[in-house]
C-alpha angles and dihedrals in degrees: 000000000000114000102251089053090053083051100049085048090056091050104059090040088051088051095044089045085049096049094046085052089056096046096043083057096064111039089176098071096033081101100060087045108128088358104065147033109216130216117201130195121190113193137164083242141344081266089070104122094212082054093040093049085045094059111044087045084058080046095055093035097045092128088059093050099046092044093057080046096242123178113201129216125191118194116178116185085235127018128045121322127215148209124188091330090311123117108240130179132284078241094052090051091047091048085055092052094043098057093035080052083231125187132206112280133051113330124174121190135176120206124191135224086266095061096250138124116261113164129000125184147178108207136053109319122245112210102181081067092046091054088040087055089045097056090048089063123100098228093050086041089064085036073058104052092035093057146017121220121174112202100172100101 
């Protein structure tokens, strides 16, 4: 085997090795591993208005998010914290903010089907942009090509 062949081998397994890693830190979201996108909000508490405006955008869209296949959690340093409409533990949603390396305030990320971070932000999300990063994507070009969803009713 030619050097830049053994390179390219240690590479990917680097990059596989690295993505397990990041999976086997957070249990909670090994089950939507390959299945789901997942898009995450942070917030003080569910009366954030960044949180709020997130969530009833996912609401009107919600043919557009269940046709990417997203998955939404919500962690509030304090309330109830939630995972894909299921309630899940204050440690759970400290774990969450741990790993993500959250702050207090409003935080958005997107995770993809892989398990790895795709987009973060800080302000109102806009989830237009979020869906318009998604179909770019190689896996959702071949969801694309596979189906077709019309959400414009």
């Amino acid at each position: 085997m030619d050097i830049p062949m053994k390179r390219s081998m240690l590479l990917c397994l680097i990059i596989l090795f690295a993505n397990g890693i990041a999976i086997a830190a957070l249990p909670s979201l090994q089950s939507y591993l390959w299945e789901n996108r997942v898009i995450l909000l942070f917030a003080p508490n569910s009366e954030n208005p960044e949180v709020q405006q997130a969530l009833e955008l996912i609401k009107i869209e919600q043919c557009n998010v269940k046709d990417r296949d997203l998955v939404i959690g919500a962690f509030y340093e304090k309330g109830i914290n939630q995972l894909d409409h299921r309630e899940v533990s204050a440690t759970i949603g400290r774990e969450f903010r741990e790993y993500y390396r959250v702050k207090s305030g409003f935080t958005a990320i997107l995770v993809g089907k892989d398990g790895g971070e795709k987009f973060r932000t800080t302000r109102v999300l806009d989830l237009q942009s979020v869906f318009d990063l998604i179909d770019t994507m190689p896996m959702r070009q071949n969801e694309m090509a596979a189906k077709s969803v019309d959400c414009l009713q």
